[in-house]
N, C-alpha and C positions, 0 to 999 in steps of 0.2 A: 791655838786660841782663835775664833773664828773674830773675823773683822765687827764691829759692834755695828758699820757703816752699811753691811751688807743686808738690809732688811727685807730687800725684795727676790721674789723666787725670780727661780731661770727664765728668759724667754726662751721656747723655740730653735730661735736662731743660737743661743748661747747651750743649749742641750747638745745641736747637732753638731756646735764647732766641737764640746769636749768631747761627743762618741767619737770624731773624726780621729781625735786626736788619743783615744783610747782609754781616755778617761771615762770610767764606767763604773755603776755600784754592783759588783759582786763581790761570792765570800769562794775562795780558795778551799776553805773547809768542806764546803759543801759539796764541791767537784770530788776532793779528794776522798771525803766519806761516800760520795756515792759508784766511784770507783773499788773501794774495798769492800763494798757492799757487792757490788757486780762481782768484784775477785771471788769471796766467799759462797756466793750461787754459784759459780762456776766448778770452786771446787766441791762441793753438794754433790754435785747433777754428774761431776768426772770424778766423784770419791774413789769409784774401786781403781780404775785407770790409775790415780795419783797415788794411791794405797801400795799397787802393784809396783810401780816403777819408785818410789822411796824404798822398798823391803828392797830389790835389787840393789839400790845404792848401797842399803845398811852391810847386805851380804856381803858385796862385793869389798866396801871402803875395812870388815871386817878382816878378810881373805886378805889384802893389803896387808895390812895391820900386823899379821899377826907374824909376820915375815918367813912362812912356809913357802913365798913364790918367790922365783928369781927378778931381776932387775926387767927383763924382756918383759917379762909375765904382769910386772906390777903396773906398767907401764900403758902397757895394752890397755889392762883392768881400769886404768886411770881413765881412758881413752873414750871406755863404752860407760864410764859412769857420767862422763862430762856430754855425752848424748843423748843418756836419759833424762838426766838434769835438765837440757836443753828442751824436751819433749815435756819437761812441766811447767817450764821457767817459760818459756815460747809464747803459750797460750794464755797466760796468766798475763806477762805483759801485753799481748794484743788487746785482751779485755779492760785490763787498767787504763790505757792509754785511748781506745775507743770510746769509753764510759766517761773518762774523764772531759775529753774534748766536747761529749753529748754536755756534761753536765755544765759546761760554761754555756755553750751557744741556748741551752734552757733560761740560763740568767740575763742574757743579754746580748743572744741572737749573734750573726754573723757581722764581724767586723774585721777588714782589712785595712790596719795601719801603721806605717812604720815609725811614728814618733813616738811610740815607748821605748825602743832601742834606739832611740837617738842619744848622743852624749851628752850628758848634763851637768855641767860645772856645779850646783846645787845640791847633784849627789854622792860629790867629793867632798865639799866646803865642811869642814866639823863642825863648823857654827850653825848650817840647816842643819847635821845631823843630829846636832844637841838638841833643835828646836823639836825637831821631827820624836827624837826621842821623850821630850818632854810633854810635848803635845797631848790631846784628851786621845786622838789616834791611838797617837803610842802608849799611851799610858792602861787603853782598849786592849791592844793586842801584849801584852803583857801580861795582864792581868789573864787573859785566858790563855795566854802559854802556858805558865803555870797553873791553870785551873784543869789543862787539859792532860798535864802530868801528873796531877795529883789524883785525876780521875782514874785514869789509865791504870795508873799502879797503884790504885785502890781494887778496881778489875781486875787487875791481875795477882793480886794480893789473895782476894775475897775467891777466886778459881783454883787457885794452885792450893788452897787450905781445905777449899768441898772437897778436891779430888787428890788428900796426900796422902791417904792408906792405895790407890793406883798407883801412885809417884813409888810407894816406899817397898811395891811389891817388886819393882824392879829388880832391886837389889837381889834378891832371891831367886828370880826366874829363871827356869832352864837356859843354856845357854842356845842349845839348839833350836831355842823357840823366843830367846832374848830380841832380833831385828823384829822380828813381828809384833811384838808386845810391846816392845819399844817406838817405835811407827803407831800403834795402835791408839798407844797411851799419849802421847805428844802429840798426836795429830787431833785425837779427839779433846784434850786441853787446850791445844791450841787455838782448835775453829771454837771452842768455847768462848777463851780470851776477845777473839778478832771480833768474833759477833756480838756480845756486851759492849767489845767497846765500838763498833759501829752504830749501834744503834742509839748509844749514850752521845755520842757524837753527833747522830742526826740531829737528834733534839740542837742540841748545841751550833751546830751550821744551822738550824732555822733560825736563832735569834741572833747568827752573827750575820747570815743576810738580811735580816730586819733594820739591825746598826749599820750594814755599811752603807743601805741605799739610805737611810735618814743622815747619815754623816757625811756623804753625796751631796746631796738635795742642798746639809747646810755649806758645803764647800763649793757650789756653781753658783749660788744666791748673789744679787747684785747690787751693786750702789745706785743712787740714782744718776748718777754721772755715766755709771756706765749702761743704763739704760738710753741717755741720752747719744750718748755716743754713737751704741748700734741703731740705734734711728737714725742719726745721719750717714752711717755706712749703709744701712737698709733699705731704707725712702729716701734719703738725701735732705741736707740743710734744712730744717723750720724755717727757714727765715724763706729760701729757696720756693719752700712748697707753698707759702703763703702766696708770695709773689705770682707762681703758676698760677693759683687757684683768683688770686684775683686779673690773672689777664684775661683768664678763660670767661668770669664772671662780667667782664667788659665785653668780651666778643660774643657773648650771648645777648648781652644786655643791647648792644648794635645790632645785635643780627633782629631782634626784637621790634627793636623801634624802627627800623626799615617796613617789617611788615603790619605797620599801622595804617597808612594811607591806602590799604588793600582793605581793611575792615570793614565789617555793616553798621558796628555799632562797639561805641562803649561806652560800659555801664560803670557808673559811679557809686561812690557810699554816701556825701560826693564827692567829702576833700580827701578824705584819706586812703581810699581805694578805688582805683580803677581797674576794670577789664576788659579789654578791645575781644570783641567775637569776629567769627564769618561763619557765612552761609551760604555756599551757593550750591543753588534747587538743582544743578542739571546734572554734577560729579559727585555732590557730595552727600550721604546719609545723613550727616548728622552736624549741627556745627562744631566746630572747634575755636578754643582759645588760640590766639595768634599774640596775645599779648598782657601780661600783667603786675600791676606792682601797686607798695605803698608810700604813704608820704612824699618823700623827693618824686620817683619815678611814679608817682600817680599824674602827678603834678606836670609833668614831662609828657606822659601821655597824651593829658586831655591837652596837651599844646600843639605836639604833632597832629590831635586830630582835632583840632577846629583850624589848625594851616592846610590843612587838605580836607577841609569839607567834610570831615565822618562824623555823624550824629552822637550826640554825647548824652545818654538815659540817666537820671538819676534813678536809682532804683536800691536802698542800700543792703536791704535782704536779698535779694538776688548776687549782687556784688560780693557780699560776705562770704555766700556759699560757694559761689563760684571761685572766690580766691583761695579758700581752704579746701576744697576739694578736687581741685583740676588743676593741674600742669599746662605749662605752657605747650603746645601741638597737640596734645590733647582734647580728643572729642568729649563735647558734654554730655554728664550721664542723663539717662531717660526721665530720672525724677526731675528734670529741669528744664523736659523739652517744653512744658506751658509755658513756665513763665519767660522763657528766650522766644516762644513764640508770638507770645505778645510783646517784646520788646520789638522782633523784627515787624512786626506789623502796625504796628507805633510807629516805625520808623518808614515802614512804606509808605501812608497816609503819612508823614510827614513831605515826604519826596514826592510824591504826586502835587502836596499843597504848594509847594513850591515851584514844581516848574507849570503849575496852571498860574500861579501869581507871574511865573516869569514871560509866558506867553501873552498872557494878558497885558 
């Protein structure tokens, strides 16, 4: 029963801890039908090859049988059928077992990790096992156990009755020509059976990988506590990162009002916004903001700069723009070199009137 607390998806970080740990949504069905699918090409494409060496076995396990050979003899016989056997049995599992490993890493790619073999008190305990058995899981894979039996030997039902006048001719067949027809008949019933039911099967692994990775999805889902959590294993403490964020905000905000008394000029709204500029014609293209803020630190501003002398423009359209559009070190854009030009030169005939009043 999934937690009812668990409303939010994975993050990320909670994805890559379950792949570490091998928890992944694939369907076993799927590897496996596309293995018996691989097996079934294989014997296609080496039919006469396997054709060839089953009639050997038939003759030979016959010749056994029928106790014409001595004990040396039978022995032998024994010998050279359990290497023909091996000559089909060989290649058959290379391809199962190749196909199969392709069809997981298709599902969910390459992963190296040893906590699925780790011992798990959990998968002793008969109380998870009841739960496990009870579970929507278990109650999934049961249901298509036996849906998958009933298939099967529905297949194989619905095959061995198309082909029971083959089946019943057996009986009657020459004997000298019985392994062949026998081989014949078996082998073409049988790649019948394998192939219906691989392919009834495929269907059936598409929609059991559909369920596992949705039953996935709802088994890594999180609370919000444990959202909270890996944020502090992730980024570290809230409480922490505020702290940072407002020391940083103080040593910018110093670093700022240091460079006031270096200004040409700041422009006001005229209480609520201030912005200290510079200019200087010999280094620099263009002016830049050196400094700005509202309410409190406007306020602050025009204090540091009427303590050190730097001209204070009321201007509150110019000010507006310039605090919404410009950063602080930030050069001002082109659309505002007029009117900073006319501020600086406002402010130059200000500074000239001044030290002609002061010379005088």
């Amino acid at each position: 029963m999934a937690d009812p607390e668990k409303i939010y998806p994975a993050t990320p970080h909670k994805r890559n801890e379950t792949r570490e740990k091998g928890q992944v949504a694939k369907s076993n069905e799927l590897a496996t039908t596309l293995a018996l699918i691989a097996v079934l090409a294989f014997f296609f494409v080496a039919g006469y090859n396997t054709y060839y060496y089953l009639i050997n076995i038939m003759y030979g396990a016959f010749s056994a049988i029928s106790g014409q050979l001595n004990a040396g003899k039978t022995i032998l016989i024994f010998l050279s059928l359990m290497g023909v056997a091996f000559k089909i049995i060989a290649p058959v599992l290379i391809v199962a077992v190749l196909v199969g490993i392709l069809g997981n890493i298709f599902q969910i790619g390459l992963i190296f990790s040893a906590q699925p073999l780790m011992p798990q008190l959990s998968r002793i305990n008969p109380i998870s096992g009841f739960q496990r058995i009870l579970s929507m899981r278990g109650l999934f894979e049961a249901v298509k156990s036996i849906f998958k039996i009933v298939l099967i030997g529905y297949i194989v039902y619905v095959t061995i009755m198309s082909n029971l006048v083959d089946v019943y001719a057996l009986v009657d067949a020459d004997k000298s020509n019985i392994a062949a027809l026998f081989v014949s008949t078996v082998g073409r019933i049988g790649f019948q059976v394998f192939l219906r039911a691989a392919l009834a099967l495929l269907f059936l692994s598409i929609f059991d990988l559909l369920y596992q990775r949705w039953q996935h999805e709802q088994d890594i889902r999180m609370t919000r506590e444990e959202i909270r959590e890996e944020m502090k294993r992730t980024e570290g403490d809230p409480e922490i990162r505020r702290r940072i964020r407002r020391v940083q905000r103080d040593l910018s905000q110093a670093r700022m009002m240091k460079a006031i008394p270096e200004a040409d000029a700041v422009i006001t709204n005229p209480v609520h916004l201030a912005v200290a500029i510079k200019y200087d014609y010999d280094v620099m293209e263009s002016p830049y903001v050196v400094a700005k803020g509202e309410r409190k630190i406007a306020r602050q501003i025009r204090e540091i700069a009427e303590e050190h002398g730097v001209p204070i423009v009321e201007n509150p359209p110019l000010a507006q723009a310039l605090y919404k559009n410009v950063e602080v070190g930030e050069a001002v854009p082109m659309e505002f070199y007029q009117a900073i030009a006319e501020v600086l030169a406002y402010v130059h005939e200000l500074t000239n009137r001044y030290r002609g009043l002061s010379v005088a």
